[in-house]
VEXDO-483051 format. One line per 5 residues: number of its first residue (from 1); for each residue y, x, z of N, C-alpha, C, CB. Coordinates in steps of 0.05 Angstrom, whole numbers. Each point is the difference from the previous one (the first is absolute). Glycine has a CB too. Example, Ala and Ser with C-alpha at 12.3 -4.5 7.8 and 13.67 -1.06 7.14 Angstrom:
! residues 2
1> -114:264:156:24:-18:0:24:18:0:-23:-38:25  44:31:-39:24:16:1:22:-15:14:-13:24:-43 .
//
This chain:
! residues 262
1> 1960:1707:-2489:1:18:23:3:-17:25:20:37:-28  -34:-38:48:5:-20:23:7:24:25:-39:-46:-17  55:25:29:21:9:24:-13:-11:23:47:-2:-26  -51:34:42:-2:-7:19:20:-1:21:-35:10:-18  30:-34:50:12:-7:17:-9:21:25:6:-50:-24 .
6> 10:65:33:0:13:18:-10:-9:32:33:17:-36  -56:-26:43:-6:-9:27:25:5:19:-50:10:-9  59:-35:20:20:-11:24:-18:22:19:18:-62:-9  -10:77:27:-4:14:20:18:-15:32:-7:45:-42  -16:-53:62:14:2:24:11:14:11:-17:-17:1 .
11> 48:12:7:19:22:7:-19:6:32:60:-18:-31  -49:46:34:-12:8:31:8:-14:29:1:44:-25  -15:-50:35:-3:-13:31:28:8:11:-56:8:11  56:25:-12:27:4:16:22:-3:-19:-19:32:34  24:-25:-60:26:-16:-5:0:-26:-1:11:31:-21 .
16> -33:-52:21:9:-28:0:0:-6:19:-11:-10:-30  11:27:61:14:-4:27:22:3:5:-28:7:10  36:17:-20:26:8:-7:18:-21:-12:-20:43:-5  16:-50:-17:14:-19:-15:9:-27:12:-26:21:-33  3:-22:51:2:-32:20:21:9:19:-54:-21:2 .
21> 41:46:15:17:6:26:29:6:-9:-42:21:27  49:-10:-49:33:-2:1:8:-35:-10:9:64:-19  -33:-77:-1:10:-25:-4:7:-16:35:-34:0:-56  11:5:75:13:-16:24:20:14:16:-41:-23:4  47:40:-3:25:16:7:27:-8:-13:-32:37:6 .
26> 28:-38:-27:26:-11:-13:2:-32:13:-5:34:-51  -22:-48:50:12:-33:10:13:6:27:-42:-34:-21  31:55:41:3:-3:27:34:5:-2:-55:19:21  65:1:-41:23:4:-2:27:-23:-2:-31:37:-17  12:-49:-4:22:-24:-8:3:-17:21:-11:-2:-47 .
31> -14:-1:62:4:-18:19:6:14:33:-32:-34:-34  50:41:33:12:22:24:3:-23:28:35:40:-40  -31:-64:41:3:-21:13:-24:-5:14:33:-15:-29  -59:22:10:-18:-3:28:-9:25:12:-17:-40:-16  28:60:3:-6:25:13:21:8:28:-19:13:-52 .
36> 46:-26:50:15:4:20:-14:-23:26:46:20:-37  -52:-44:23:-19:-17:24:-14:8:14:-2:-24:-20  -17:48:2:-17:9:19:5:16:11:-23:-11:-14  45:28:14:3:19:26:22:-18:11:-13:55:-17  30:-77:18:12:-10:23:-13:-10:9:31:-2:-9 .
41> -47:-19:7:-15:-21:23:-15:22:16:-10:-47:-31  -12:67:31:-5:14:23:26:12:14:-46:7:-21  65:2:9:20:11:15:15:-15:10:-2:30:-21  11:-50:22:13:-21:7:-19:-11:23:24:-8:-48  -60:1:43:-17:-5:26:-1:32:22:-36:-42:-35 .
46> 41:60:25:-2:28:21:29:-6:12:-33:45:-31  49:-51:27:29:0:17:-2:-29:13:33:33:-35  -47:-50:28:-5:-23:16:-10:4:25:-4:-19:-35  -22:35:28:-22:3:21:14:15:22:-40:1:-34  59:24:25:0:19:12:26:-12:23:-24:39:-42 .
51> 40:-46:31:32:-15:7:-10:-13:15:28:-5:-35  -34:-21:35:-4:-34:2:-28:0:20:22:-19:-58  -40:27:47:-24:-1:15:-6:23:19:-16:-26:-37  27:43:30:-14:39:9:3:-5:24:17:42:-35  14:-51:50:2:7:29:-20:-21:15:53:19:-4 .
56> -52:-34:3:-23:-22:4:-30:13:15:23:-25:-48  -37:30:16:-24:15:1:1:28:13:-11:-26:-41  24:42:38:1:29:6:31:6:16:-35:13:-47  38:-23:71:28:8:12:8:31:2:-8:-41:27  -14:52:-39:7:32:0:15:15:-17:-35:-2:17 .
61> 38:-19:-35:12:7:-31:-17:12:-19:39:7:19  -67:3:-17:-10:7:-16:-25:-19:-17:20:39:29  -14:-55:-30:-11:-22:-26:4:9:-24:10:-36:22  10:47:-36:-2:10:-24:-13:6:-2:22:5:-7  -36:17:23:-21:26:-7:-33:-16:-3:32:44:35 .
66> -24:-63:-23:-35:-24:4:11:-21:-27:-15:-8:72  34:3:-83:-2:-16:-23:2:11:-26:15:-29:28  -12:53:-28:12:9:-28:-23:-2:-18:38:34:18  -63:-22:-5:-27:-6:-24:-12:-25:-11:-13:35:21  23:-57:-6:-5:-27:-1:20:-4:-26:-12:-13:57 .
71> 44:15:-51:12:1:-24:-8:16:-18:30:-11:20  -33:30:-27:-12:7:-15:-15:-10:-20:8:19:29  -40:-27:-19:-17:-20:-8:8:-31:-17:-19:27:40  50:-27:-21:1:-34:-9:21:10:-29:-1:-39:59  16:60:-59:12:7:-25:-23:6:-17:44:18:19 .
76> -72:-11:-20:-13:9:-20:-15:-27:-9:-3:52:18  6:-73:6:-12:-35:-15:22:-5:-14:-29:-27:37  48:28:-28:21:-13:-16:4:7:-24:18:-7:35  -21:33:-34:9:11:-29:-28:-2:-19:42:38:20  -74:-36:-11:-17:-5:-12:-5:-22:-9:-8:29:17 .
81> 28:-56:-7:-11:-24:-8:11:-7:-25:-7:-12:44  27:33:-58:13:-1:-20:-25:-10:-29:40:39:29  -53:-18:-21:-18:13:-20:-23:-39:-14:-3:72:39  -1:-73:-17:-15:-37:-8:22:-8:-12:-30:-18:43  52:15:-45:19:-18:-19:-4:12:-21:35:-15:26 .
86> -23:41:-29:-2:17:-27:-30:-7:-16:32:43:25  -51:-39:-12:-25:-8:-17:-3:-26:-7:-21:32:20  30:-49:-3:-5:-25:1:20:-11:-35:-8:-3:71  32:17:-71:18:-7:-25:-14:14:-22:46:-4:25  -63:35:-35:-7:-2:-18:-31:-10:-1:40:30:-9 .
91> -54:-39:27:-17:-18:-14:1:-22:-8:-16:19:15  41:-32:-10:4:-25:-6:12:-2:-14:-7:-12:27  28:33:-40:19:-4:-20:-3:4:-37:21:14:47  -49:-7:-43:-16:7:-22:-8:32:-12:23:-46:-9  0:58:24:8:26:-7:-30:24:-3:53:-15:29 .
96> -70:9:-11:-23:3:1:-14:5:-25:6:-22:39  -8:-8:-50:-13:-5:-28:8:25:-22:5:-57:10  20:58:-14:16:21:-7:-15:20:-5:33:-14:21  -36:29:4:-5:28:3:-38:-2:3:57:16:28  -60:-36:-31:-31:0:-15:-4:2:-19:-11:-19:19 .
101> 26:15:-38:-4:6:-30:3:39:-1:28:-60:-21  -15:81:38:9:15:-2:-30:28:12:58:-35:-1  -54:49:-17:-23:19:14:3:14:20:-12:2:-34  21:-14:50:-2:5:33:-16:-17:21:44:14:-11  -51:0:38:-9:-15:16:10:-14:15:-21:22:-6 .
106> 24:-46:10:33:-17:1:-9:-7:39:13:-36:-72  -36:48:88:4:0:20:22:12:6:-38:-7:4  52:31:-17:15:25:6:32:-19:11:-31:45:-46  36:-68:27:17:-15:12:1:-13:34:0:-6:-51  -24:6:60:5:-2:31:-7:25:10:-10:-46:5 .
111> 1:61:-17:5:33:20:32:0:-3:-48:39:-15  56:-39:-5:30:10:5:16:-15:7:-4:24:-26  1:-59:33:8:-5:24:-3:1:32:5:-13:-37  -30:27:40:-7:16:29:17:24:6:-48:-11:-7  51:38:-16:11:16:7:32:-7:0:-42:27:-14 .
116> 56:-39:-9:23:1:14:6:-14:24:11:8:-37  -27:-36:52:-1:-4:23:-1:16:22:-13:-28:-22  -7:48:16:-6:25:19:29:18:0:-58:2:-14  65:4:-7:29:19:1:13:-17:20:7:20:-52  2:-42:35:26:-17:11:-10:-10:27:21:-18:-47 .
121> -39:19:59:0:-7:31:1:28:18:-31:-45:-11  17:70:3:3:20:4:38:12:0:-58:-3:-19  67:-5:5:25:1:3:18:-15:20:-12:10:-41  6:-40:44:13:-19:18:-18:11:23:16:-47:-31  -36:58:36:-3:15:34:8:15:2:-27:-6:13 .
126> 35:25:-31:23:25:13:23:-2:7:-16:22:-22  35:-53:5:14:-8:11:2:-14:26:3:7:-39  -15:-22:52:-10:-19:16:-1:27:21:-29:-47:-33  16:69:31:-11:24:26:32:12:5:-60:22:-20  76:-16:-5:24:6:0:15:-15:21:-7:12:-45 .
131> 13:-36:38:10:-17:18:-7:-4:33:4:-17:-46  -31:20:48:-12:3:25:12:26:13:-43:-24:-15  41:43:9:17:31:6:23:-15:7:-17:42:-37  34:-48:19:17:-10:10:16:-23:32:-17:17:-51  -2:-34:48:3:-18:26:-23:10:25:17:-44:-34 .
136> -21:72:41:-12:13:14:-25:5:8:32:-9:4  -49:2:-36:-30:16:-3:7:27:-1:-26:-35:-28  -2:43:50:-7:27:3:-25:6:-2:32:5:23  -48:16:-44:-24:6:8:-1:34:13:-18:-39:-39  -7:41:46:-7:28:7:-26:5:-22:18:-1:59 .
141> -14:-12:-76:-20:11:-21:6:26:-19:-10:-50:0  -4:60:0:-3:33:-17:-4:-11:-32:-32:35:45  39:-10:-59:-4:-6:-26:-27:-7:-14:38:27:3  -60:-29:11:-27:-6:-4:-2:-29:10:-18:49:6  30:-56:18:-2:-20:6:17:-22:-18:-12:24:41 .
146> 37:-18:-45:11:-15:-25:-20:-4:-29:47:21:20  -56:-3:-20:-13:2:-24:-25:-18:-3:18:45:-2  -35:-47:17:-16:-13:15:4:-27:-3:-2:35:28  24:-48:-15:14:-21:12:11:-8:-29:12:15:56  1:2:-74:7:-12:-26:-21:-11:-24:37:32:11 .
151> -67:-9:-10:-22:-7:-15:-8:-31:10:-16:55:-6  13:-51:32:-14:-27:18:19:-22:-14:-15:22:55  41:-25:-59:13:-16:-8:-1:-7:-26:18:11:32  -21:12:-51:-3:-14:-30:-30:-6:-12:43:27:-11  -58:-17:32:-26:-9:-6:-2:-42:4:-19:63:22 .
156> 35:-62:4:1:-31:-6:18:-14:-4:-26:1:20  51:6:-37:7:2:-12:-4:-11:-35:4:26:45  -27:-13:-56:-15:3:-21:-20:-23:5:9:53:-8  -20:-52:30:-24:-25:8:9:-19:1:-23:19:23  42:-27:-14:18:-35:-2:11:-2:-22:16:-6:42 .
161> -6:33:-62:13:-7:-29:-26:-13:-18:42:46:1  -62:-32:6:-21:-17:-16:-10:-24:4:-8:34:-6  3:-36:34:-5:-26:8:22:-24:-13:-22:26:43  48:-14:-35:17:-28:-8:5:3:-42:37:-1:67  -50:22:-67:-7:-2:-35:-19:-21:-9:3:49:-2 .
166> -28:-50:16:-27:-9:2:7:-34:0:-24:46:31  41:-50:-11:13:-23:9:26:-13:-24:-13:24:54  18:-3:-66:19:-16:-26:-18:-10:-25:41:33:9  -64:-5:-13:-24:-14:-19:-4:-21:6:-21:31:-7  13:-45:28:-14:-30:3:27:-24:5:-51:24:26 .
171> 61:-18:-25:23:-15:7:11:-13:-28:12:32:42  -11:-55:-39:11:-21:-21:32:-1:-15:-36:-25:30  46:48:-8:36:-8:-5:0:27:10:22:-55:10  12:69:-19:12:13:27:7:-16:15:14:32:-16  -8:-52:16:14:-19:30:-26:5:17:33:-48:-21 .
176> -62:43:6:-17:-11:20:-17:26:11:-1:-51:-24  6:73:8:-4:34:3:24:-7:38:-2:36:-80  22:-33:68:18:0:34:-3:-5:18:20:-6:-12  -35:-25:8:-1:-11:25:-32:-1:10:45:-28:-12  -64:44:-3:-15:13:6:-2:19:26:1:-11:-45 .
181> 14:31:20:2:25:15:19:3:27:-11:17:-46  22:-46:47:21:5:29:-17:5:23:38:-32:-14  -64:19:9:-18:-14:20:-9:35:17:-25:-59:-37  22:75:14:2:27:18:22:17:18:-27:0:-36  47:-9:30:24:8:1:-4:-2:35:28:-18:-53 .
186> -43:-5:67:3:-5:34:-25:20:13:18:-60:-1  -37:71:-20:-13:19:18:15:17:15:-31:-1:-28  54:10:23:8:26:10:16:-12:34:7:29:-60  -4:-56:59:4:-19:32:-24:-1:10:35:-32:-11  -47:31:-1:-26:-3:20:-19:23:2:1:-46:-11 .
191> 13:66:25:-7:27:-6:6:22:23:10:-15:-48  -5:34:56:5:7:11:35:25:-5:-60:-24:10  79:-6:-25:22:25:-18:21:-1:16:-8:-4:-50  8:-26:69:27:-5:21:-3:2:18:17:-21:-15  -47:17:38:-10:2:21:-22:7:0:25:-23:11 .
196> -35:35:17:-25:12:8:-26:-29:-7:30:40:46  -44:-30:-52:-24:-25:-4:1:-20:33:-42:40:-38  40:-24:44:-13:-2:37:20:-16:8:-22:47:17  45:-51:-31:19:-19:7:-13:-26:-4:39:30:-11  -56:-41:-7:0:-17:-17:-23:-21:15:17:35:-44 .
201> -21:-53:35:-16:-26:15:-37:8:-12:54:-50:-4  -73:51:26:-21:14:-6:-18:1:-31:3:-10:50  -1:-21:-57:-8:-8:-33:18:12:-13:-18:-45:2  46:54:-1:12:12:-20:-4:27:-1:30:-32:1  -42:47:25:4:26:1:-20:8:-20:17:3:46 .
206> -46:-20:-40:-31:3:-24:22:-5:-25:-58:-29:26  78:20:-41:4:0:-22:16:27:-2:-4:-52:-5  26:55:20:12:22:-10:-10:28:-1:30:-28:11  -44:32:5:-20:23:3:-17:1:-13:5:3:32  -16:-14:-56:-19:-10:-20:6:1:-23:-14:-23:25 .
211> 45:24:-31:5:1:-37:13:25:1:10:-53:-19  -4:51:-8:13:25:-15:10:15:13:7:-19:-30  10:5:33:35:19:3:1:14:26:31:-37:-24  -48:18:45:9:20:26:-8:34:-1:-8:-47:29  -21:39:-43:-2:38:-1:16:16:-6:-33:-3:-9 .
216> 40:-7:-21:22:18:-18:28:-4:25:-21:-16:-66  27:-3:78:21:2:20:1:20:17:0:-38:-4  -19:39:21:-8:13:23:-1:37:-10:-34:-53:20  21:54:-47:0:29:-11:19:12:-7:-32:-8:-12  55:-15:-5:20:14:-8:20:5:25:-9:-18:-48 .
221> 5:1:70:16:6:29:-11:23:7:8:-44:18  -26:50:-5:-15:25:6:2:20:-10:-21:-20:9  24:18:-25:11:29:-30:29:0:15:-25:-14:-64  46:-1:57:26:11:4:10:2:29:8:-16:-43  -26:2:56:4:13:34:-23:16:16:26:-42:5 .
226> -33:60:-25:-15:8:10:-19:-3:27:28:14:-30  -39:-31:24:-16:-13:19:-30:0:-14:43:-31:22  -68:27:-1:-29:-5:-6:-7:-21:-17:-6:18:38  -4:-10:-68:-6:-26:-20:-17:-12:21:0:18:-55  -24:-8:51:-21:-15:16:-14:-5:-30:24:-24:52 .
231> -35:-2:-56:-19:-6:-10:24:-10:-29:-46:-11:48  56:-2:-53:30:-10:-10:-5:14:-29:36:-1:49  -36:23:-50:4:19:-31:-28:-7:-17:29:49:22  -46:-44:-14:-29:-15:-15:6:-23:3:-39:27:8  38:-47:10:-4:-40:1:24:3:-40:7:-32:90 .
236> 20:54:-81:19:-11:-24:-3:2:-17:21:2:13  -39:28:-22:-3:7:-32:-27:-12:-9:28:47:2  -48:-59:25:-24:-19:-11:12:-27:-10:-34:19:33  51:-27:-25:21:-26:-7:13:-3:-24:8:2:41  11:21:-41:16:13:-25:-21:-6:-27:27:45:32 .
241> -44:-29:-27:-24:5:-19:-13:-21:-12:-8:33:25  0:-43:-3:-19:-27:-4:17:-23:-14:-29:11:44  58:-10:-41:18:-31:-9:10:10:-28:23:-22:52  -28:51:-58:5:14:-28:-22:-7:-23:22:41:27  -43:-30:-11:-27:-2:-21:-11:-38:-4:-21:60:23 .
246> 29:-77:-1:-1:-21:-3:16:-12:-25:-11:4:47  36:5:-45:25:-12:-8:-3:14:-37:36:0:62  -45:13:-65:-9:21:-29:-24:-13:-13:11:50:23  -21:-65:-6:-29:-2:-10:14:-36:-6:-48:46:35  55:-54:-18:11:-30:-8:24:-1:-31:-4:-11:64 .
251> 16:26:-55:13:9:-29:-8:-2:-23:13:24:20  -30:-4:-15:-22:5:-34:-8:-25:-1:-26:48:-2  13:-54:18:-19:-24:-11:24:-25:1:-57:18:23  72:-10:-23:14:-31:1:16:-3:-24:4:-3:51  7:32:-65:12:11:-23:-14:-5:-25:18:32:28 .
256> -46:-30:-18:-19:4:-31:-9:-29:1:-23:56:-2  28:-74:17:-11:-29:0:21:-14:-10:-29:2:38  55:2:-31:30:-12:-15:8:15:-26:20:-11:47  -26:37:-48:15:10:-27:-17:6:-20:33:19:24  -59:-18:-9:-25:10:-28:10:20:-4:-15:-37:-27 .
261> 14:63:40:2:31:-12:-7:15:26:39:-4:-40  -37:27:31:-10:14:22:22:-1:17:-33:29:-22 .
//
């Protein structure tokens, strides 16, 4: 009488996302030390700026209200740059190999270190806005406009978690994933998050007016002070967009060239 072997079935897409996303949730947990990093260092730079530098720049006292989206932004690098180490340790640690043998699609291990990145930074900006309330941010934004102003934010958000994903795939180390990804970490100075562009020396102004962040700056200001986007909300979500589908497409192909699987 011969026995048959029951065909291995690939488990489904969304529970082997699932499975990942609480697996990186739980690391983010254990390691609570860089999750408190990332919401002090922007909060710690917003009470700098605002204290130390604010009267300076804005003798009117209202600099908070012109820096808080800038912080913002720099809490969502900081806390996104996590994500390149995390990848950077299980491709290098073998762990990978592992879950190739397993009938799953073992990309699902860097989705689910995107989304808990996405939670856990989404979390350290509510703290970070909290604190702003606190040392005398005010908006006149409506509940559409928050809403607005919050999508705009996790959209890039999500676009730098992949990018600095993209950036742990190729990366030789986590050390060398870090010191990579720090190199992004100064867009948000050369930007428009602490001062007006127009402040700035004429060659720098063509730079800062030219990358990323100022749109997404300028939009998520405009949203909560109700003020005229202008052009700012398209330049951001063409940006957003474009450093996502870049950063997805470098992934794959950089995943299926190191791990041999889909």
């Amino acid at each position: 009488m011969t026995s048959r072997t029951a065909p291995v079935r690939n488990a489904s897409l969304a529970v082997t996302n699932a499975v990942f996303i609480g697996r990186s949730v739980r690391l983010s947990l254990r390691n609570a030390e860089a999750l408190i990093m990332a919401i002090m260092l922007p909060v710690m730079l917003m009470l700098l700026f605002t204290y130390v530098f604010g009267g300076a720049i804005d003798p009117g006292g209202d600099y908070v209200n012109y820096v808080v989206p800038g912080i913002i932004l720099l809490c969502a690098g900081f806390g996104s740059s996590s994500t390149a180490v995390d990848v950077a340790q299980d491709m290098t640690s073998g762990i990978i190999d592992r879950f190739r043998t397993m009938p799953i699609r073992s990309l699902s291990v860097i989705a689910g270190h995107v989304a808990a990145s996405l939670a856990r930074n989404l979390l350290a900006t509510g703290v970070v806005i909290g604190v702003a309330f606190v040392v005398g941010f005010r908006s006149s934004a409506g509940f559409l406009e928050w809403l607005a102003a919050i999508g705009v934010i996790a959209l890039f958000i999500l676009a730098l978690t992949w990018l600095f994903a993209a950036i742990g795939l190729v990366a030789g180390s986590p050390s060398a994933a870090s010191g990579y990804g720090f190199i992004l970490l100064f867009l948000p100075y050369l930007s428009s998050a602490f001062v007006p562009t127009t402040t700035m020396p004429g060659w720098l102004q063509g730079v800062a007016n030219h990358q990323p962040i100022t749109p997404v700056i300028e939009t998520i200001r405009a949203l909560l002070a109700g003020t005229p986007i202008g052009h700012s909300a398209w330049l951001a979500v063409v940006w957003c967009l474009g450093i996502l589908l870049l950063a997805l497409a470098w992934s794959l192909a950089t995943f299926r060239r190191k791990a041999g699987r889909r």
